[in-house]
N, C-alpha and C positions, 0 to 999 in steps of 0.2 A: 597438627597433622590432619586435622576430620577438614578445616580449610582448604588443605593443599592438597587431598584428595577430592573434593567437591562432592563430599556424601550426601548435601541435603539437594544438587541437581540430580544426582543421579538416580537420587530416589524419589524424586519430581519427575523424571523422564518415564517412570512406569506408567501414569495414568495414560500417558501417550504411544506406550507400548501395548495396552490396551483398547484403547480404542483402533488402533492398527490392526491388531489381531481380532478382535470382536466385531469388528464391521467387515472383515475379510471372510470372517468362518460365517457369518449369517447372508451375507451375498452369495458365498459359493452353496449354501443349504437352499435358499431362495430359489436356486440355479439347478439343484438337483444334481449337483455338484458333489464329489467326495472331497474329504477334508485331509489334506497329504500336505507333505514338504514342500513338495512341487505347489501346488496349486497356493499352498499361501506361502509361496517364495515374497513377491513384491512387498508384503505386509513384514516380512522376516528382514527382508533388505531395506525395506523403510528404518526400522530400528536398529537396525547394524550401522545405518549411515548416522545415523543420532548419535550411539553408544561411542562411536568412532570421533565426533565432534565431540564429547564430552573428555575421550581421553585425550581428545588433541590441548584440550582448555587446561585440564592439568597438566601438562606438559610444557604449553606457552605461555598461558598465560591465568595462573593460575589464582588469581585476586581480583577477575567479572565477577560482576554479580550471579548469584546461582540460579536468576529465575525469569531471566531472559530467554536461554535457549528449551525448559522443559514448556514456556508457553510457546514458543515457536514451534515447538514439534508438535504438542496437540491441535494447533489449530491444522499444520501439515498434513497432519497423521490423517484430519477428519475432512481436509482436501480432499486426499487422496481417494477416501471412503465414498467420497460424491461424485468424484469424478469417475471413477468406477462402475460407481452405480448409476449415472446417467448416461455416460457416452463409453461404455466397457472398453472400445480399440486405444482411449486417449490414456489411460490409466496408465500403462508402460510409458509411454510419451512423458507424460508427468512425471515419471517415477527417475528418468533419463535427465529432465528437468531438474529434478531433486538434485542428485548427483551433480548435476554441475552449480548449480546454485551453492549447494554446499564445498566443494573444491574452490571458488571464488570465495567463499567464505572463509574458507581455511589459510586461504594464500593471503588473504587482508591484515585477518587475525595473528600471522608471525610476520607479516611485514616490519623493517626494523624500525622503520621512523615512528616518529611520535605523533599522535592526530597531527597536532597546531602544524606539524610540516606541511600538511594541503593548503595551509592559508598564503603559505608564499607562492601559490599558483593559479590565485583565484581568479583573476580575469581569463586564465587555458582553461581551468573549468568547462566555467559560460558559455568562451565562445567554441568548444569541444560540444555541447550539450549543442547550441546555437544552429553548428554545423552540422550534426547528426538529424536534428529537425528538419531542417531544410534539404539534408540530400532525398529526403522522402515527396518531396515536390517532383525531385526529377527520374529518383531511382524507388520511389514506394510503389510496394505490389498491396492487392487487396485479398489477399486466399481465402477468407471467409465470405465473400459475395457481397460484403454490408454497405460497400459502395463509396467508402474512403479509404486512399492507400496510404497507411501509416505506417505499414511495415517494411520490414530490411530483407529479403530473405539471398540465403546462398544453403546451396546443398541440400535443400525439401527444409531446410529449417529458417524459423522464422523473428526476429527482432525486432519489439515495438521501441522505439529512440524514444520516446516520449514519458517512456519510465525511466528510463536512467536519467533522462533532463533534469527531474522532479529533486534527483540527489544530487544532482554537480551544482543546480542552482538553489540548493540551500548550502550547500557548502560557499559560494560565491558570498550570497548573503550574509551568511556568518562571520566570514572574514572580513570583506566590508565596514559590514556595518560595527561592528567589535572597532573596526581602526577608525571609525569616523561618529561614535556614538558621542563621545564627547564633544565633538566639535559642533556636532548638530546641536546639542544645548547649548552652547557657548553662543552659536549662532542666534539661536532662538531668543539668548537673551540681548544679545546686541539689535537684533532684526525687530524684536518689538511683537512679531508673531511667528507661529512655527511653520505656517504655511509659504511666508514671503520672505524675500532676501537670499542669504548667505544657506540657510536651512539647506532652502529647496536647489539649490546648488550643489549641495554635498549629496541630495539624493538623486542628482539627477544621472548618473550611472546606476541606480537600481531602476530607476524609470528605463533605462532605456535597455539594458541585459534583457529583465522583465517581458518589456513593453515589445520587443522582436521577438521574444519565445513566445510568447501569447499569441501575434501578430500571424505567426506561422503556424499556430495549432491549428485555429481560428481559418484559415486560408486551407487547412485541412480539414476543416468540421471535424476536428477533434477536441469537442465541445469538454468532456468532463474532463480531462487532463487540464486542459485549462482555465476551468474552473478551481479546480485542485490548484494551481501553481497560483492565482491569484490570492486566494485562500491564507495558503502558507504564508506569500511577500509579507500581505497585511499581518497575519499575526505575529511574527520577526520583527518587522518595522517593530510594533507595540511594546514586543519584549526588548527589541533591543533599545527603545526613547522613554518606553513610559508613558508614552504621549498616547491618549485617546485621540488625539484629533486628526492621526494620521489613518486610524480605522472608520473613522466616521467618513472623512471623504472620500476614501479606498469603497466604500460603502456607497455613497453615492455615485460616483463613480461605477461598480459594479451596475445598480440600477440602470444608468442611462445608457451601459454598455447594450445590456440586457432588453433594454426598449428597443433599443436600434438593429438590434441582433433580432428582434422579432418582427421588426419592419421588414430588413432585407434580405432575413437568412431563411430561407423555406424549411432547412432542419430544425433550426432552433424555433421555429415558429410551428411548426409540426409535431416539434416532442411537446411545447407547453401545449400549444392546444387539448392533444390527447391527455397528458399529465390529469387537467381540468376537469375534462370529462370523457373519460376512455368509453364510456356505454354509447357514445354518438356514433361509434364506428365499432360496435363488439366483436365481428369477424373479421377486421380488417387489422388498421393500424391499433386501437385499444386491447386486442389480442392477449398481449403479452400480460399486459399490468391487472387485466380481469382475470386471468386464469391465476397471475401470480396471490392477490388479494384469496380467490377461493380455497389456493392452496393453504393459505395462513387458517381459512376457516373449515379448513377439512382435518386440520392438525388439534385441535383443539386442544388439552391440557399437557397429555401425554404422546398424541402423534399415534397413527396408525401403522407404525412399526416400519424400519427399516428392510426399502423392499417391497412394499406394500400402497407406496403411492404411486402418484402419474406425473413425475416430471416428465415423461416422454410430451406430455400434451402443452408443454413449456417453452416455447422459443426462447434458446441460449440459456438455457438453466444452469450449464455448468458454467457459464462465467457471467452471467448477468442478475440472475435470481437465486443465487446456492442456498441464501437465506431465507426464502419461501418454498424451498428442497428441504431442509432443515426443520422448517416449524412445521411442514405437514407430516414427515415421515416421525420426526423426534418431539412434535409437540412446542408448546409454550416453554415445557422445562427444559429441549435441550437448543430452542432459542436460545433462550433466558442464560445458559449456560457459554456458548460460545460469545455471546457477550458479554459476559463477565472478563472473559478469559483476555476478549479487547480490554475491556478497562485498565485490568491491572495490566496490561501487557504495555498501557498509553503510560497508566501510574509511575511503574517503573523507569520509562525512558524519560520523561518530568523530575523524578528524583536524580535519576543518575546527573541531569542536567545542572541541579542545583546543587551538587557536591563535586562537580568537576571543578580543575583544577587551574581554569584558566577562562579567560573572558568568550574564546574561540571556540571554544570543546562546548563551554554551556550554553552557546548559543547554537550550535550546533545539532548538540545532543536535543535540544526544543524544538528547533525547525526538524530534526527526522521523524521524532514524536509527532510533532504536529501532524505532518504530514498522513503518519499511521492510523491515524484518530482521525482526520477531517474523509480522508480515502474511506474509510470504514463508515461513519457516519453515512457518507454523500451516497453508498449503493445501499447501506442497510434502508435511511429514508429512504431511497427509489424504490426496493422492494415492497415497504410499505406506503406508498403511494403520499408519504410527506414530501417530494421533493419530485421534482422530474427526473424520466432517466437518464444516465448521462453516460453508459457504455466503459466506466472505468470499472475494475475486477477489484473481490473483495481479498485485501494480503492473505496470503498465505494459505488460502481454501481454494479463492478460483480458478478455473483451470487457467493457466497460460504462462508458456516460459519465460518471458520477457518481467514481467510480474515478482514469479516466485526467488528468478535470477536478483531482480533487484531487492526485495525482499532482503534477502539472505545477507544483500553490501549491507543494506539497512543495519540489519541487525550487527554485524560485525562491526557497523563504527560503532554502535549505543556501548559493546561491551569493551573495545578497546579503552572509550571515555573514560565507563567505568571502571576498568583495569587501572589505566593509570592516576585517575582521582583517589583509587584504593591505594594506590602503593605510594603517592604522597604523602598521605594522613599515616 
Protein backbone atom coordinates (compact mmCIF):
# COMPACT_ATOMS: atom_id res chain seq x y z
CA UNK A 1 0.00 0.00 0.00
CA UNK A 2 2.97 2.75 1.18
CA UNK A 3 4.07 1.66 -2.94
CA UNK A 4 0.89 2.34 -4.40
CA UNK A 5 0.51 5.50 -2.54
CA UNK A 6 4.04 6.89 -3.40
CA UNK A 7 4.83 8.10 0.35
CA UNK A 8 8.47 8.12 0.15
CA UNK A 9 7.93 10.86 -3.29
CA UNK A 10 5.64 12.80 -1.76
CA UNK A 11 7.49 13.29 1.11
CA UNK A 12 10.69 14.11 -1.21
CA UNK A 13 8.50 16.72 -2.97
CA UNK A 14 8.53 18.82 0.40
CA UNK A 15 12.08 20.11 0.32
CA UNK A 16 10.81 21.34 -2.98
CA UNK A 17 7.87 22.73 -1.53
CA UNK A 18 10.25 24.58 0.34
CA UNK A 19 12.42 26.10 -1.45
CA UNK A 20 9.32 27.39 -3.56
CA UNK A 21 7.88 29.12 -0.67
CA UNK A 22 11.30 30.24 1.02
CA UNK A 23 12.69 31.89 -1.85
CA UNK A 24 9.10 33.50 -2.66
CA UNK A 25 8.64 34.89 0.94
CA UNK A 26 12.32 36.43 1.06
CA UNK A 27 12.21 38.04 -2.57
CA UNK A 28 8.83 39.53 -1.68
CA UNK A 29 10.71 40.88 1.96
CA UNK A 30 13.69 41.96 -0.22
CA UNK A 31 11.00 43.91 -2.29
CA UNK A 32 9.30 45.44 0.81
CA UNK A 33 6.60 43.41 -0.22
CA UNK A 34 3.84 41.91 2.20
CA UNK A 35 3.61 38.40 2.60
CA UNK A 36 -0.37 37.30 1.37
CA UNK A 37 -1.95 34.36 -0.74
CA UNK A 38 -1.91 36.61 -3.55
CA UNK A 39 1.47 37.67 -3.65
CA UNK A 40 2.94 34.07 -3.17
CA UNK A 41 0.25 32.69 -5.39
CA UNK A 42 3.09 31.38 -8.20
CA UNK A 43 5.21 29.76 -5.35
CA UNK A 44 1.51 27.98 -4.19
CA UNK A 45 0.76 26.98 -7.82
CA UNK A 46 4.38 25.89 -8.28
CA UNK A 47 3.52 23.06 -5.69
CA UNK A 48 -0.12 22.41 -6.63
CA UNK A 49 1.32 21.58 -10.08
CA UNK A 50 3.81 18.97 -8.46
CA UNK A 51 1.36 17.52 -5.85
CA UNK A 52 -1.04 17.12 -8.91
CA UNK A 53 1.88 15.25 -10.94
CA UNK A 54 2.40 12.93 -7.99
CA UNK A 55 -1.39 12.09 -7.73
CA UNK A 56 -1.39 11.63 -11.32
CA UNK A 57 1.72 8.82 -10.86
CA UNK A 58 -0.48 6.98 -8.41
CA UNK A 59 -3.07 6.72 -10.40
CA UNK A 60 -1.23 5.72 -13.80
CA UNK A 61 1.33 4.69 -13.02
CA UNK A 62 2.15 3.73 -9.99
CA UNK A 63 5.58 1.44 -9.87
CA UNK A 64 8.22 4.91 -11.28
CA UNK A 65 10.61 5.29 -9.48
CA UNK A 66 9.89 7.80 -6.38
CA UNK A 67 12.79 10.13 -6.96
CA UNK A 68 12.77 11.11 -10.33
CA UNK A 69 10.01 13.70 -10.02
CA UNK A 70 10.94 15.21 -6.09
CA UNK A 71 14.53 16.00 -8.00
CA UNK A 72 12.73 17.51 -10.82
CA UNK A 73 10.87 19.81 -8.85
CA UNK A 74 13.57 21.11 -6.72
CA UNK A 75 15.88 21.96 -9.30
CA UNK A 76 12.15 23.75 -10.94
CA UNK A 77 11.21 25.03 -7.69
CA UNK A 78 14.90 26.91 -7.52
CA UNK A 79 14.46 27.90 -11.40
CA UNK A 80 11.72 29.50 -10.67
CA UNK A 81 13.32 31.32 -7.51
CA UNK A 82 16.09 32.72 -10.11
CA UNK A 83 14.27 33.61 -12.48
CA UNK A 84 12.31 35.75 -10.29
CA UNK A 85 14.87 37.17 -8.89
CA UNK A 86 16.60 38.28 -12.00
CA UNK A 87 14.31 39.21 -14.61
CA UNK A 88 10.75 39.57 -12.10
CA UNK A 89 8.38 40.06 -15.66
CA UNK A 90 9.68 36.46 -16.88
CA UNK A 91 8.66 34.45 -13.64
CA UNK A 92 4.94 34.16 -14.71
CA UNK A 93 6.25 33.33 -18.27
CA UNK A 94 8.00 30.43 -16.61
CA UNK A 95 5.53 29.53 -14.41
CA UNK A 96 2.97 29.35 -17.82
CA UNK A 97 5.99 27.18 -19.12
CA UNK A 98 5.67 25.08 -16.13
CA UNK A 99 2.14 24.23 -16.79
CA UNK A 100 2.52 23.15 -19.98
CA UNK A 101 5.67 21.24 -19.64
CA UNK A 102 3.97 19.52 -17.16
CA UNK A 103 0.47 18.78 -19.14
CA UNK A 104 2.89 17.11 -21.88
CA UNK A 105 4.25 15.36 -19.15
CA UNK A 106 1.07 14.06 -18.10
CA UNK A 107 -0.28 13.10 -21.54
CA UNK A 108 3.15 10.84 -22.13
CA UNK A 109 3.07 9.48 -18.83
CA UNK A 110 -0.77 7.60 -19.47
CA UNK A 111 -0.11 7.26 -23.10
CA UNK A 112 -1.13 3.49 -23.79
CA UNK A 113 1.83 2.22 -25.74
CA UNK A 114 4.80 0.89 -24.33
CA UNK A 115 8.25 2.87 -24.75
CA UNK A 116 9.82 -0.02 -27.32
CA UNK A 117 6.53 1.30 -29.48
CA UNK A 118 8.74 4.52 -30.69
CA UNK A 119 11.21 2.28 -32.05
CA UNK A 120 9.08 1.28 -34.92
CA UNK A 121 9.33 4.93 -35.96
CA UNK A 122 12.71 5.80 -35.79
CA UNK A 123 13.80 7.02 -39.11
CA UNK A 124 10.02 9.77 -38.54
CA UNK A 125 11.80 10.64 -35.46
CA UNK A 126 15.02 11.94 -37.28
CA UNK A 127 13.80 13.24 -40.00
CA UNK A 128 10.64 14.99 -37.90
CA UNK A 129 13.70 16.58 -35.51
CA UNK A 130 15.72 17.03 -39.27
CA UNK A 131 12.78 18.93 -40.55
CA UNK A 132 12.06 21.21 -37.63
CA UNK A 133 15.87 22.28 -37.73
CA UNK A 134 15.93 23.31 -40.90
CA UNK A 135 12.41 25.05 -41.14
CA UNK A 136 14.54 27.61 -38.87
CA UNK A 137 16.82 28.52 -41.90
CA UNK A 138 13.79 29.78 -43.68
CA UNK A 139 11.05 30.47 -40.86
CA UNK A 140 13.70 31.20 -37.56
CA UNK A 141 13.11 34.51 -35.80
CA UNK A 142 15.88 35.81 -33.38
CA UNK A 143 13.57 37.74 -30.31
CA UNK A 144 16.47 38.09 -28.07
CA UNK A 145 18.82 40.29 -30.31
CA UNK A 146 21.73 37.48 -30.04
CA UNK A 147 22.02 37.33 -33.82
CA UNK A 148 20.93 33.55 -34.68
CA UNK A 149 17.47 32.63 -35.60
CA UNK A 150 16.85 29.42 -34.08
CA UNK A 151 13.59 29.88 -32.99
CA UNK A 152 9.83 29.01 -34.11
CA UNK A 153 7.64 31.57 -32.90
CA UNK A 154 3.56 31.87 -33.44
CA UNK A 155 1.40 33.95 -31.16
CA UNK A 156 4.33 36.15 -28.94
CA UNK A 157 5.41 32.55 -27.97
CA UNK A 158 8.38 31.20 -28.77
CA UNK A 159 10.06 27.43 -29.84
CA UNK A 160 13.73 26.42 -29.91
CA UNK A 161 13.60 22.90 -32.48
CA UNK A 162 16.94 22.24 -31.37
CA UNK A 163 15.71 20.92 -27.96
CA UNK A 164 13.48 18.62 -28.96
CA UNK A 165 16.03 17.28 -31.81
CA UNK A 166 18.32 16.32 -28.99
CA UNK A 167 15.31 13.63 -27.79
CA UNK A 168 13.97 12.25 -31.19
CA UNK A 169 17.53 11.72 -32.15
CA UNK A 170 18.40 9.79 -29.17
CA UNK A 171 15.36 7.91 -29.60
CA UNK A 172 16.51 7.17 -33.43
CA UNK A 173 19.80 6.02 -32.00
CA UNK A 174 18.55 3.73 -29.58
CA UNK A 175 16.48 2.07 -31.84
CA UNK A 176 19.18 1.68 -34.33
CA UNK A 177 21.62 0.96 -32.83
CA UNK A 178 19.76 -1.82 -30.46
CA UNK A 179 18.75 -3.50 -34.01
CA UNK A 180 22.11 -3.30 -35.60
CA UNK A 181 24.56 -3.64 -32.36
CA UNK A 182 25.09 -7.06 -33.08
CA UNK A 183 25.67 -7.05 -36.58
CA UNK A 184 28.24 -4.42 -36.05
CA UNK A 185 30.39 -7.02 -33.94
CA UNK A 186 29.68 -9.80 -36.38
CA UNK A 187 30.96 -7.22 -38.71
CA UNK A 188 33.94 -6.17 -36.94
CA UNK A 189 34.87 -9.70 -36.72
CA UNK A 190 34.51 -10.65 -40.37
CA UNK A 191 36.04 -6.97 -41.38
CA UNK A 192 39.31 -7.70 -39.45
CA UNK A 193 38.81 -3.91 -38.02
CA UNK A 194 35.94 -1.83 -36.59
CA UNK A 195 36.52 1.13 -38.41
CA UNK A 196 36.66 -0.63 -42.17
CA UNK A 197 34.15 -2.87 -44.08
CA UNK A 198 30.79 -4.03 -43.30
CA UNK A 199 31.07 -2.11 -39.54
CA UNK A 200 31.26 1.22 -41.06
CA UNK A 201 28.29 0.23 -43.30
CA UNK A 202 25.88 -0.54 -40.75
CA UNK A 203 26.70 2.92 -39.17
CA UNK A 204 26.51 4.72 -41.88
CA UNK A 205 22.70 5.94 -41.30
CA UNK A 206 23.90 7.34 -37.87
CA UNK A 207 26.65 9.27 -39.90
CA UNK A 208 24.45 10.64 -41.95
CA UNK A 209 20.85 11.36 -39.43
CA UNK A 210 23.73 12.94 -37.24
CA UNK A 211 25.84 14.30 -39.74
CA UNK A 212 22.59 16.66 -41.32
CA UNK A 213 21.39 17.67 -37.80
CA UNK A 214 24.84 18.86 -36.91
CA UNK A 215 25.24 20.18 -40.66
CA UNK A 216 22.21 22.48 -39.89
CA UNK A 217 22.93 23.55 -36.23
CA UNK A 218 26.23 24.56 -37.43
CA UNK A 219 24.84 26.69 -40.65
CA UNK A 220 22.87 28.20 -37.69
CA UNK A 221 25.74 29.05 -35.21
CA UNK A 222 24.05 27.08 -33.01
CA UNK A 223 27.27 25.99 -31.62
CA UNK A 224 26.42 24.32 -28.06
CA UNK A 225 23.44 22.20 -29.25
CA UNK A 226 25.57 20.89 -31.32
CA UNK A 227 28.13 20.14 -29.48
CA UNK A 228 25.66 18.53 -27.09
CA UNK A 229 24.29 16.09 -30.00
CA UNK A 230 27.71 15.07 -31.08
CA UNK A 231 28.45 14.24 -27.39
CA UNK A 232 25.62 12.12 -26.88
CA UNK A 233 26.02 10.07 -30.70
CA UNK A 234 29.51 9.26 -29.34
CA UNK A 235 28.57 7.99 -26.02
CA UNK A 236 25.60 5.69 -27.52
CA UNK A 237 27.86 4.48 -30.15
CA UNK A 238 30.26 3.27 -26.94
CA UNK A 239 27.32 1.85 -25.00
CA UNK A 240 25.67 0.43 -27.51
CA UNK A 241 29.42 -1.54 -29.27
CA UNK A 242 31.55 -1.48 -26.29
CA UNK A 243 34.11 -0.39 -28.65
CA UNK A 244 36.35 2.47 -27.51
CA UNK A 245 37.54 3.05 -30.85
CA UNK A 246 34.53 4.48 -32.11
CA UNK A 247 35.04 7.55 -29.20
CA UNK A 248 38.52 7.89 -29.96
CA UNK A 249 37.90 8.86 -33.54
CA UNK A 250 34.43 10.65 -32.86
CA UNK A 251 37.24 12.42 -30.59
CA UNK A 252 39.47 13.21 -33.19
CA UNK A 253 37.10 13.97 -35.28
CA UNK A 254 35.59 16.56 -32.90
CA UNK A 255 39.20 18.16 -32.77
CA UNK A 256 39.55 18.68 -36.46
CA UNK A 257 35.98 19.83 -36.64
CA UNK A 258 37.01 22.28 -34.06
CA UNK A 259 40.15 23.64 -35.89
CA UNK A 260 38.24 24.35 -38.91
CA UNK A 261 35.39 25.77 -37.07
CA UNK A 262 38.16 28.21 -35.71
CA UNK A 263 39.60 28.89 -39.07
CA UNK A 264 36.18 29.87 -40.73
CA UNK A 265 33.74 30.44 -38.09
CA UNK A 266 34.17 34.19 -36.70
CA UNK A 267 31.67 32.89 -33.71
CA UNK A 268 33.40 29.90 -32.97
CA UNK A 269 36.67 31.67 -33.20
CA UNK A 270 35.39 34.65 -31.06
CA UNK A 271 33.96 32.52 -28.17
CA UNK A 272 37.42 30.47 -27.93
CA UNK A 273 39.41 33.42 -28.19
CA UNK A 274 37.64 35.32 -25.28
CA UNK A 275 37.16 31.66 -23.38
CA UNK A 276 41.30 32.03 -23.27
CA UNK A 277 41.54 35.09 -22.19
CA UNK A 278 38.45 37.34 -21.45
CA UNK A 279 40.78 40.23 -19.64
CA UNK A 280 42.03 41.17 -23.47
CA UNK A 281 38.65 42.74 -23.99
CA UNK A 282 37.13 43.36 -20.08
CA UNK A 283 34.40 45.86 -21.17
CA UNK A 284 33.66 44.38 -24.21
CA UNK A 285 33.25 40.79 -25.37
CA UNK A 286 35.10 39.17 -21.97
CA UNK A 287 32.16 40.94 -20.08
CA UNK A 288 30.25 38.19 -19.30
CA UNK A 289 32.76 35.42 -18.25
CA UNK A 290 34.70 38.22 -15.86
CA UNK A 291 31.76 39.28 -13.99
CA UNK A 292 30.49 35.73 -13.96
CA UNK A 293 34.10 34.33 -12.25
CA UNK A 294 33.66 37.42 -9.77
CA UNK A 295 30.28 36.51 -9.00
CA UNK A 296 31.73 32.75 -7.83
CA UNK A 297 34.19 35.02 -5.71
CA UNK A 298 31.83 37.29 -4.28
CA UNK A 299 29.78 34.06 -3.10
CA UNK A 300 32.26 32.68 -0.96
CA UNK A 301 31.22 29.74 1.50
CA UNK A 302 27.75 30.69 2.29
CA UNK A 303 26.72 33.40 -0.34
CA UNK A 304 25.72 36.91 0.41
CA UNK A 305 22.02 36.03 0.79
CA UNK A 306 19.25 35.74 -1.52
CA UNK A 307 18.59 39.05 -2.98
CA UNK A 308 21.69 40.53 -1.97
CA UNK A 309 23.79 40.18 -5.00
CA UNK A 310 24.20 41.83 -8.56
CA UNK A 311 23.07 39.50 -11.39
CA UNK A 312 21.65 42.57 -12.79
CA UNK A 313 25.48 43.50 -13.75
CA UNK A 314 25.20 39.84 -15.67
CA UNK A 315 24.57 39.46 -19.26
CA UNK A 316 21.77 36.58 -19.74
CA UNK A 317 22.05 35.43 -16.12
CA UNK A 318 18.86 33.72 -16.18
CA UNK A 319 19.65 31.39 -18.82
CA UNK A 320 23.36 31.59 -19.45
CA UNK A 321 25.09 31.92 -15.79
CA UNK A 322 22.12 30.79 -13.17
CA UNK A 323 25.09 28.91 -11.81
CA UNK A 324 27.27 31.92 -10.82
CA UNK A 325 23.58 33.55 -9.58
CA UNK A 326 23.61 30.48 -7.40
CA UNK A 327 27.26 30.59 -5.90
CA UNK A 328 27.28 34.27 -5.30
CA UNK A 329 23.68 34.82 -3.67
CA UNK A 330 23.84 30.83 -2.02
CA UNK A 331 27.49 30.34 -1.66
CA UNK A 332 29.82 27.35 -2.35
CA UNK A 333 27.16 25.26 -0.20
CA UNK A 334 24.18 25.88 -2.32
CA UNK A 335 26.40 25.37 -5.50
CA UNK A 336 27.71 22.36 -3.98
CA UNK A 337 24.02 21.50 -3.31
CA UNK A 338 22.23 21.93 -6.79
CA UNK A 339 24.90 19.74 -7.99
CA UNK A 340 24.43 17.17 -6.18
CA UNK A 341 20.91 17.17 -6.89
CA UNK A 342 22.29 16.80 -10.88
CA UNK A 343 24.32 13.84 -9.93
CA UNK A 344 21.85 11.69 -8.39
CA UNK A 345 19.16 13.13 -10.75
CA UNK A 346 22.07 11.56 -13.83
CA UNK A 347 22.48 8.44 -11.15
CA UNK A 348 19.21 7.58 -11.30
CA UNK A 349 18.37 7.77 -14.91
CA UNK A 350 21.83 5.24 -15.30
CA UNK A 351 20.22 2.84 -13.05
CA UNK A 352 16.81 2.94 -14.43
CA UNK A 353 18.61 2.24 -17.71
CA UNK A 354 20.41 -0.82 -16.50
CA UNK A 355 17.06 -2.51 -15.08
CA UNK A 356 15.11 -1.86 -18.07
CA UNK A 357 13.44 -4.40 -19.64
CA UNK A 358 14.70 -4.51 -22.97
CA UNK A 359 17.62 -3.80 -25.30
CA UNK A 360 15.52 -0.33 -26.63
CA UNK A 361 14.32 1.16 -23.27
CA UNK A 362 18.13 0.70 -21.86
CA UNK A 363 19.59 2.28 -24.28
CA UNK A 364 17.43 4.87 -24.29
CA UNK A 365 16.95 5.48 -20.87
CA UNK A 366 21.33 6.30 -21.20
CA UNK A 367 21.29 8.43 -24.22
CA UNK A 368 18.36 10.71 -22.21
CA UNK A 369 20.66 10.56 -19.02
CA UNK A 370 23.55 11.20 -21.00
CA UNK A 371 22.21 14.04 -22.45
CA UNK A 372 21.05 15.54 -18.82
CA UNK A 373 24.54 15.08 -17.47
CA UNK A 374 26.73 16.23 -20.58
CA UNK A 375 23.87 19.52 -21.05
CA UNK A 376 24.69 20.28 -17.24
CA UNK A 377 28.22 19.69 -17.24
CA UNK A 378 28.82 21.78 -20.77
CA UNK A 379 27.05 25.29 -19.00
CA UNK A 380 28.06 24.45 -15.46
CA UNK A 381 32.05 24.32 -17.14
CA UNK A 382 31.24 27.52 -19.07
CA UNK A 383 30.07 29.33 -15.95
CA UNK A 384 33.40 28.35 -14.54
CA UNK A 385 35.47 29.25 -17.15
CA UNK A 386 36.57 25.36 -17.84
CA UNK A 387 35.15 25.19 -21.16
CA UNK A 388 33.94 27.85 -23.57
CA UNK A 389 30.46 29.29 -23.71
CA UNK A 390 28.30 27.68 -25.76
CA UNK A 391 24.57 29.41 -25.03
CA UNK A 392 22.87 26.02 -24.17
CA UNK A 393 20.41 26.48 -20.74
CA UNK A 394 21.11 24.68 -17.66
CA UNK A 395 17.65 21.79 -17.29
CA UNK A 396 15.34 22.58 -15.27
CA UNK A 397 16.65 26.14 -13.68
CA UNK A 398 17.19 28.18 -16.83
CA UNK A 399 14.86 30.45 -17.86
CA UNK A 400 13.31 29.17 -21.27
CA UNK A 401 10.35 27.33 -22.53
CA UNK A 402 11.52 25.39 -25.22
CA UNK A 403 14.02 23.80 -22.45
CA UNK A 404 11.83 23.27 -19.54
CA UNK A 405 8.91 21.87 -22.25
CA UNK A 406 11.54 19.34 -23.27
CA UNK A 407 12.70 18.69 -20.00
CA UNK A 408 9.65 17.50 -18.66
CA UNK A 409 9.31 14.70 -22.18
CA UNK A 410 12.77 13.88 -20.75
CA UNK A 411 11.67 12.98 -17.70
CA UNK A 412 8.52 11.27 -18.58
CA UNK A 413 10.18 8.62 -20.73
CA UNK A 414 13.13 7.95 -17.77
CA UNK A 415 9.95 7.16 -15.57
CA UNK A 416 7.79 5.32 -18.06
CA UNK A 417 11.17 2.95 -18.49
CA UNK A 418 11.23 2.77 -15.08
CA UNK A 419 7.60 1.93 -14.65
CA UNK A 420 7.64 -0.83 -16.90
CA UNK A 421 11.12 -2.47 -15.89
CA UNK A 422 9.21 -2.28 -12.42
CA UNK A 423 6.33 -4.07 -13.22
CA UNK A 424 8.27 -6.99 -15.11
CA UNK A 425 10.48 -7.84 -12.21
Amino acid sequence: MTARLRLSELGMLLPAAAIALAGAAILLIRGGLELTTLSLAPALATICLFVCAHIWLVLRRPAVDQTLLPLAAMLTALGLTLVTRIEPELGPRQLMWLFLGLLGWAVLIAAPQPVPWLARYRYSWAFLGIVMIASTLALGVDPNGSGVRIWIGLGGLYFQPSELLKVLLVIFLAAYLDETRELIGAADELGGSPWRGAALAYLLPVGIMCGISLALQLAQRDLGPAMLLFAVTLAMLYLATQQAIWVALGSVAFVVTGWVGYQFVSVARTRFDIWLDPWSDPDGRGFQIIQGLVAFANGGVFGVGLGRGHPEVLPAAHTDFPFAVIAEEMGLAGAAGMLAIFIVLSMRGFAIAARARDGFSALLAAGLSTVLSFQSLIILAGNLKLLPLTGITLPFVSYGGSSLVTNFLILALLQRISAEGNEDG
